[in-house]
C-alpha positions in Angstrom: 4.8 12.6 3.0 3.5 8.9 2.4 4.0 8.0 6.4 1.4 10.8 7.5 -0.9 11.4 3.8 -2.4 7.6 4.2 -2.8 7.8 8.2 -4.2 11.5 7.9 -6.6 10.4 5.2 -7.4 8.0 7.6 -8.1 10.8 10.3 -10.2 12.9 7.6 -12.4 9.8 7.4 -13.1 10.0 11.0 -13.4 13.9 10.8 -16.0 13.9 8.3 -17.6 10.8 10.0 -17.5 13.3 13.3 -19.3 16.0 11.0 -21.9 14.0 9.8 -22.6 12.5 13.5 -25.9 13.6 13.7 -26.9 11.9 9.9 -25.2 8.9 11.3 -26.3 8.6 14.8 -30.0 9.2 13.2 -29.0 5.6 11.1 -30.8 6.3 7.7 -29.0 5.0 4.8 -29.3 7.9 3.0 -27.6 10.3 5.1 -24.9 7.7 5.6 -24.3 7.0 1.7 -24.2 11.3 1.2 -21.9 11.6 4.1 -19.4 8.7 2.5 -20.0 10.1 -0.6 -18.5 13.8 0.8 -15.9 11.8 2.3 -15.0 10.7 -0.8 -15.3 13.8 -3.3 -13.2 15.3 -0.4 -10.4 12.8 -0.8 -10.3 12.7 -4.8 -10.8 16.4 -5.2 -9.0 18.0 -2.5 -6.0 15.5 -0.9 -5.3 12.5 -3.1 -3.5 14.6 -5.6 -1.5 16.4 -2.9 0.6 13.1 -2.2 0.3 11.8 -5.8 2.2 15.7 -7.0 4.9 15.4 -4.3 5.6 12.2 -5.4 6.1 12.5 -8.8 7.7 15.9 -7.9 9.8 15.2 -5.2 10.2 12.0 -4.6 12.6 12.1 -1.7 10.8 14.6 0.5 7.5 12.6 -0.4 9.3 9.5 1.0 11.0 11.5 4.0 13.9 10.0 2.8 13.9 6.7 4.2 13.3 2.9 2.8 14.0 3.9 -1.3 17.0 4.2 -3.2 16.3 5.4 -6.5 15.9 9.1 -7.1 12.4 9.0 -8.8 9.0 6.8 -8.2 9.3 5.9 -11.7 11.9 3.2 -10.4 9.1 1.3 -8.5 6.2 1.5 -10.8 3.6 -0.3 -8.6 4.3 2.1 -6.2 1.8 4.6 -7.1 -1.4 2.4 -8.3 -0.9 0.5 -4.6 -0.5 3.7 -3.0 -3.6 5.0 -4.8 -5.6 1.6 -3.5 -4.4 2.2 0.1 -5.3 5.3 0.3 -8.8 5.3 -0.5 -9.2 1.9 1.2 -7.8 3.4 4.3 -9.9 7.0 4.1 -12.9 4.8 3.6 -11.9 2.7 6.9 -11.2 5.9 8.8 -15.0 6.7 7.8 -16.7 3.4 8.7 -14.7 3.6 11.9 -16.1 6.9 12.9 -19.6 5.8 11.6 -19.2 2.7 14.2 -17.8 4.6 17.1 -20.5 7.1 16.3 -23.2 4.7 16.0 -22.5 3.0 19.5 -22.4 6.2 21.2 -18.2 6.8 21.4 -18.3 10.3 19.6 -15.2 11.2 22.1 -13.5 7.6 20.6 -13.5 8.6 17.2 -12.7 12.2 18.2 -9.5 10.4 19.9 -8.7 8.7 16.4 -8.1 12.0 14.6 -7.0 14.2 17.2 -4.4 10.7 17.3 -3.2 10.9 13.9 -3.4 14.2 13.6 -1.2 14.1 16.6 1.2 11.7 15.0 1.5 13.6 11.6 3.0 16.4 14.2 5.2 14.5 15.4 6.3 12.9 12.1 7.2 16.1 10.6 8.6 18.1 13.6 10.5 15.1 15.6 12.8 14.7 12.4 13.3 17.9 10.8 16.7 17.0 9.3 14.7 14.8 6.9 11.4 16.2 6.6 12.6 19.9 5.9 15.0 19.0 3.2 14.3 18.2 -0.2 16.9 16.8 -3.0 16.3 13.0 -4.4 18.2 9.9 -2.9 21.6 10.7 -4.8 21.4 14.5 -3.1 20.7 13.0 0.2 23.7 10.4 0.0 26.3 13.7 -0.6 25.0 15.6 1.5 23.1 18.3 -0.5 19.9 18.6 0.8 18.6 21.9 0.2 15.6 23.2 2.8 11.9 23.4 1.1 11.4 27.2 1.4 14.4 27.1 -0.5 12.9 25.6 -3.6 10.4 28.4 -4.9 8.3 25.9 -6.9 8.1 23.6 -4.1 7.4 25.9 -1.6 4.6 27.9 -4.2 3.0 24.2 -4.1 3.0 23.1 -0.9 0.7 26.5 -0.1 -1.4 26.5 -2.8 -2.0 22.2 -1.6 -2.3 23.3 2.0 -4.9 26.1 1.0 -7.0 24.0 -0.8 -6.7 21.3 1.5 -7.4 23.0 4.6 -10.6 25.4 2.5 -11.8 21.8 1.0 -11.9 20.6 4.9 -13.5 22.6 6.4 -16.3 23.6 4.0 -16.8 19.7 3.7 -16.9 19.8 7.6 -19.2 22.8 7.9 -22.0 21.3 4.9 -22.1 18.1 7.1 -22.8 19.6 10.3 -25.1 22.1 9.1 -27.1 19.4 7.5 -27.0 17.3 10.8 -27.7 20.9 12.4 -31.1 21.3 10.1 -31.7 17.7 11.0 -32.0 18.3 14.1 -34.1 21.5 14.0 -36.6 19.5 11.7 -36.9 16.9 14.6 
């Protein structure tokens, strides 16, 4: 959903900044500019086009239901190119933040920052369950039809295939930046 995909690639931002905290700390430019650049191949390749599919696909669920009246994203065509924008901006704040917190010594504050979001993303989805299980665009919603997602076997078939490679895509980006700050530090 739009209210947790921009704050979590927000939170990845930080993640991968936490990764890459040894590179960072150590302050060369070149370890920065790799580690920004994996934060980045990680948010084209592996989550941007998560959000940008349920969209498109369900716009409704995408939207948790709330703030849009028309029953496709088609009817608000800015709404994906700013979304787009926002969303790298932001995953490339949630990085420099990390970086900074890093940088001054606060590992455990930008730790905070995605344990925070990741935190709110839980409660997003599980405090309001009567919108964010349910799929079915704004007409559906209005009469009452909203059909669960496991309900839906092409929805349900995407959402684990997305949360596969998302979650595979996360971690190995995780695990190549601490094992380079790991050889880093056995170089030293």
């Amino acid at each position: 959903m739009v209210q947790i995909d921009v704050p979590v690639a927000f939170g990845i931002g930080s993640f991968l900044a936490d990764a890459a905290s040894k590179q960072l700390a150590e302050g060369s430019r070149a370890y920065f500019y790799r580690a920004a650049l994996k934060n980045n191949i990680f948010q084209i390749f592996f989550f941007s086009w998560i959000p940008l599919y349920f969209l498109l696909n369900y716009f409704g669920w995408e939207t948790t239901h709330m703030w849009w009246d028309a029953d496709s994203v088609a009817a608000y065509p800015y709404f994906v190119p700013i979304l787009v924008v926002v969303f790298f901006a932001v995953a490339n704040l949630g990085f420099l933040l990390g970086r900074s917190l890093i940088v001054r010594g606060h590992l455990w504050a930008n730790r905070l920052v995605y344990l925070g979001v990741g935190l709110y993303a839980m409660i997003w989805v599980f405090g309001q369950t009567s919108r964010t299980f349910h799929l079915g665009n704004h007409t559906q919603w209005e009469q009452g039809v909203r059909p669960y997602f496991y309900e839906d076997p092409t929805f349900l078939g995407m959402f684990i295939f997305s949360m596969i490679v998302w979650i595979a895509g996360l971690g190995g980006f995780a695990l190549s930046l601490w094992r380079e700050g790991k050889a880093l530090n056995t170089a030293s």
